[in-house]
C-alpha positions as CSV (number, residue, x, y, z in Angstrom):
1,X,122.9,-2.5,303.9
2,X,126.2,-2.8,301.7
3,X,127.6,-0.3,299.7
4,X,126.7,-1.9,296.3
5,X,122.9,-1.6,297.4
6,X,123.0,1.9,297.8
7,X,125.1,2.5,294.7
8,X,122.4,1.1,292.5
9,X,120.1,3.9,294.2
10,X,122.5,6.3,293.5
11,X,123.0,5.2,290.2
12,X,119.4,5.6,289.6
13,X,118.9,8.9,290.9
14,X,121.7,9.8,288.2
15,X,120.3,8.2,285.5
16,X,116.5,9.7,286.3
17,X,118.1,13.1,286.0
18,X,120.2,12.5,283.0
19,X,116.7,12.6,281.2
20,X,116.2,16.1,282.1
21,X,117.0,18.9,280.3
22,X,119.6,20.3,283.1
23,X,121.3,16.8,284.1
24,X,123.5,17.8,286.8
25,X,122.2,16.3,290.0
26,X,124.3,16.1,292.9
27,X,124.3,13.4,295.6
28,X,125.2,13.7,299.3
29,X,126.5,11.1,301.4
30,X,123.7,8.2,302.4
31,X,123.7,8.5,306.3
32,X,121.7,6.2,308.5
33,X,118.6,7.8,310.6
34,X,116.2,6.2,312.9
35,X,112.5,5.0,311.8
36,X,110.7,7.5,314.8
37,X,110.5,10.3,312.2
38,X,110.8,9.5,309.0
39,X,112.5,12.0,306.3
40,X,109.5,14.2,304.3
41,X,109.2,16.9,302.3
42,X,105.6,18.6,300.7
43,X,105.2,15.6,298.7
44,X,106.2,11.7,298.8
45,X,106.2,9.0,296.2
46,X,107.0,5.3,298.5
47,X,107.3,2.5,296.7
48,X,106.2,-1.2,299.1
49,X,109.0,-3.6,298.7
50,X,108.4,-7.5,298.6
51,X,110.2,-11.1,298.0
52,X,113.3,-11.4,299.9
53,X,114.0,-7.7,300.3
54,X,111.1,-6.8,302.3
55,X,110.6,-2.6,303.1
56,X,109.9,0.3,301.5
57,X,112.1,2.8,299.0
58,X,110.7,6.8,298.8
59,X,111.5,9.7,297.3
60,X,110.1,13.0,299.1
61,X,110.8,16.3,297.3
62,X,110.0,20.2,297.7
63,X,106.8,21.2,295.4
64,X,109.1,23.8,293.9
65,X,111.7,20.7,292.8
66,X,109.1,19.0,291.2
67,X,107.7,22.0,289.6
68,X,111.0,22.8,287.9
69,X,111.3,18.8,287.0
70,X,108.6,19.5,285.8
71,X,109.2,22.2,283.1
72,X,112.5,20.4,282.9
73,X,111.0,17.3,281.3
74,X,109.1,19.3,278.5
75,X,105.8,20.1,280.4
76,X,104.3,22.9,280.7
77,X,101.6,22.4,283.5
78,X,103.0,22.3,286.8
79,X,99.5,21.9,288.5
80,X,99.1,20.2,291.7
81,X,97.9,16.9,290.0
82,X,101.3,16.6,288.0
83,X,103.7,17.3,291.0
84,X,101.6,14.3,292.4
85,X,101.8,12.0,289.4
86,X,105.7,13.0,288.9
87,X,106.9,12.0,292.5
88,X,105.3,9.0,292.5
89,X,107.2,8.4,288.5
90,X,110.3,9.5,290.2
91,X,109.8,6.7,292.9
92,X,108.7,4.3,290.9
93,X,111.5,4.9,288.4
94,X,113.8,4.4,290.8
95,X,112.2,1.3,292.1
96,X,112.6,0.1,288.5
97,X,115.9,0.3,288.4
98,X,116.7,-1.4,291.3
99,X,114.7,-4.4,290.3
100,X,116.8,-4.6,286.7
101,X,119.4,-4.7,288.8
102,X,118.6,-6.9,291.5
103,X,116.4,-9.0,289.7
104,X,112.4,-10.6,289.4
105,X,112.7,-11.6,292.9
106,X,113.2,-8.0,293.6
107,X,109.1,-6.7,293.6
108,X,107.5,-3.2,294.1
109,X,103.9,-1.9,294.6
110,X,102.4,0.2,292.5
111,X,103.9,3.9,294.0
112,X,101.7,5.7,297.1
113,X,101.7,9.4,296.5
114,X,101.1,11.1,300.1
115,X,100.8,15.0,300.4
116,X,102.7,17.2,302.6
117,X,104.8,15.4,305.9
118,X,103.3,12.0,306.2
119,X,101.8,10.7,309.5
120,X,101.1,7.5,306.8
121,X,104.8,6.4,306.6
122,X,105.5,3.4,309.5
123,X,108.9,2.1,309.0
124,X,109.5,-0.6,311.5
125,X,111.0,0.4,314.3
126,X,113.4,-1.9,314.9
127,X,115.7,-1.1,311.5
128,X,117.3,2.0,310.2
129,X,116.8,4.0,306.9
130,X,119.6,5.1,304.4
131,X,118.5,8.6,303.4
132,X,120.2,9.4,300.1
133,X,120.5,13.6,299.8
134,X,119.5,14.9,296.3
135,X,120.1,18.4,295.2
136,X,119.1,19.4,291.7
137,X,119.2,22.7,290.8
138,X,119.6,24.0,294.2
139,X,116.7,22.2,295.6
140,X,116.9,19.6,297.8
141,X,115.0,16.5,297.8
142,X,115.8,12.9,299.9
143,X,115.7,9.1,298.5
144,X,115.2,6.8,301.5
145,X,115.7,3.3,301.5
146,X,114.4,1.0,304.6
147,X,114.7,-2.6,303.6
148,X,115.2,-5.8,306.0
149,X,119.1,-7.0,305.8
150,X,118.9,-10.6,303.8
């Protein structure tokens, strides 16, 4: 994957958080993992990838991240059914993003929303994830990116 792919991630996950009352996000170094256990937290947004960039992009996060997103973002009920809704916004924001910036050709599903660490997510074996560290507040959350080189 080149560098300017994951930048455009990167730049996302800035951007998302510069909507937040407390914008200071900080991003680790991308690193590449292997597909046999894919990177989850308590709750996953993924986000299906199609056209000529075929894969999947996620975003898994702590409850207690999105629960201070949350609150962060002006509201007040940090119910279950929010944390759900908001990691699948966060995903599919990102997801946005990246299509402005890559363009119609560029498509994304509709954003999955799976609870706790997912026995639901099969990357294909055969390629590698980026996993982009997130830490907000001092929570840490993951973006991972597993798309098929052009």
């Amino acid at each position: 994957m080149l560098e300017d792919t994951l930048q455009v991630f990167i730049d996302g996950i800035k951007n998302y958080f510069a909507h937040t009352n407390d914008p200071e996000v900080k991003i680790g170094t991308p690193y590449l993992v292997d597909n046999n256990s894919p990177e989850a937290s308590d709750y996953t947004g993924i986000i299906g990838i199609s056209g000529p960039n075929k894969g999947c992009v996620y975003f898994t996060s702590p409850k207690i991240l999105l629960k201070h997103l949350l609150l962060s973002i002006g509201e007040s009920e940090t119910h279950e059914e929010n944390m759900i809704d908001l990691v699948g916004e966060v995903a599919n924001t990102l997801s946005g993003y990246a299509r402005r910036s890559f363009g119609k050709n560029f498509m994304i599903s509709v954003p999955v929303v799976i609870e706790g660490v997912p026995s639901a997510i099969h990357l294909p074996r055969q390629l590698r994830s980026y996993v982009i560290p997130v830490t907000w507040k001092s929570y840490n959350a993951s973006v991972v990116i597993c798309l098929q080189p052009d």
